[in-house]
C-alpha positions as CSV (number, residue, x, y, z in Angstrom):
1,X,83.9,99.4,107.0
2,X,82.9,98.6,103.2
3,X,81.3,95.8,102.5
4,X,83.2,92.0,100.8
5,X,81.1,91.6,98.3
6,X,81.3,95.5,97.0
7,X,84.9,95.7,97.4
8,X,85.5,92.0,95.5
9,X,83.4,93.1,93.0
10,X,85.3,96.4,92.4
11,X,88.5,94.3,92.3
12,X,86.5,91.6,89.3
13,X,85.2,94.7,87.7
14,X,88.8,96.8,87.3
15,X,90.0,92.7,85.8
16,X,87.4,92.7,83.9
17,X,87.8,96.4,82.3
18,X,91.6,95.1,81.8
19,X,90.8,92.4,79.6
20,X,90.8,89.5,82.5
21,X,87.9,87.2,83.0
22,X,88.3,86.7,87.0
23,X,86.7,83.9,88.5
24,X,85.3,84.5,92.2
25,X,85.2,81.4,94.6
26,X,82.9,82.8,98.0
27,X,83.7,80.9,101.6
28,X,82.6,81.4,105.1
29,X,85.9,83.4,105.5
30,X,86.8,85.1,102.1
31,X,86.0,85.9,98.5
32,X,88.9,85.0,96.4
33,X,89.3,86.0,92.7
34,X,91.5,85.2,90.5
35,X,92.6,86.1,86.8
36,X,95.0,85.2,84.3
37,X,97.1,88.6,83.9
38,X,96.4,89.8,79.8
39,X,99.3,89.6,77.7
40,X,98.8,93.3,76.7
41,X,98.3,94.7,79.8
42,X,100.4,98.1,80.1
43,X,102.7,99.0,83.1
44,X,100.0,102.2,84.0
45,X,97.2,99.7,84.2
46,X,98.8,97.1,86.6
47,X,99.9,100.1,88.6
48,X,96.5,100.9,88.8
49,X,95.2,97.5,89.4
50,X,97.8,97.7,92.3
51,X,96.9,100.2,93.8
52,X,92.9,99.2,94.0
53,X,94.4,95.8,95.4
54,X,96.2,97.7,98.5
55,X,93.2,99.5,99.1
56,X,90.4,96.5,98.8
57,X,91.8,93.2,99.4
58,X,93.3,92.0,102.3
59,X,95.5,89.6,101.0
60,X,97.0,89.8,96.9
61,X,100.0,88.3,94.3
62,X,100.8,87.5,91.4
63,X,101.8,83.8,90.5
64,X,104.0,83.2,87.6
65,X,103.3,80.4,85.8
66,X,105.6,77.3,84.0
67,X,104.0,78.0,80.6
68,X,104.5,81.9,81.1
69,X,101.4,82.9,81.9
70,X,100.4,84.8,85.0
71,X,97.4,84.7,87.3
72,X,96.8,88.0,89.4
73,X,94.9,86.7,93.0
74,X,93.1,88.3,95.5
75,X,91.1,88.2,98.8
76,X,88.9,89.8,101.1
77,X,88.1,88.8,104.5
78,X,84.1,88.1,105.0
79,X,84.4,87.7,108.8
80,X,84.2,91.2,110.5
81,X,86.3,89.5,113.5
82,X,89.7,89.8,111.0
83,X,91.6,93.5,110.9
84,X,90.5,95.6,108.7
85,X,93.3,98.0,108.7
86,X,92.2,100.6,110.9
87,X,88.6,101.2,109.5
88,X,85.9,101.6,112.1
């Protein structure tokens, strides 16, 4: 199993390399990050940013919001009691 914090900070690194400036909140249970989505950010790169999200978080969306902006989110279980998708 790979550890939270190294797979949340691949997830804040990749937003950060897009042009995002995520913001990570830590709990007993999770670490959650969030980022406004860039304007200019291409269809390859999201599909990219996609597919690290599938493979490192256990939980992700995309929230649009009123004003237009979006916020990509994401978390990943702390507590090695939750599923972690068939990794031993």
């Amino acid at each position: 199993m790979k550890s939270p914090t190294l797979q949340a900070t691949a997830i804040a690194s990749m937003l950060t390399a897009l042009g995002a400036t995520p913001v990570k909140d830590e709990t007993q249970a999770c670490v959650r990050i969030e980022a406004e989505v860039p304007p200019t950010l291409g269809e390859a790169a999201l599909v990219d940013l996609l597919h690290l999200l599938l493979r490192a978080s256990d939980r992700f969306g995309h929230s649009l919001q009123k004003d237009g902006t979006s916020v990509i989110w994401a978390e990943v279980d702390t507590d090695d009691t939750q599923d972690h998708r068939g990794e031993s």
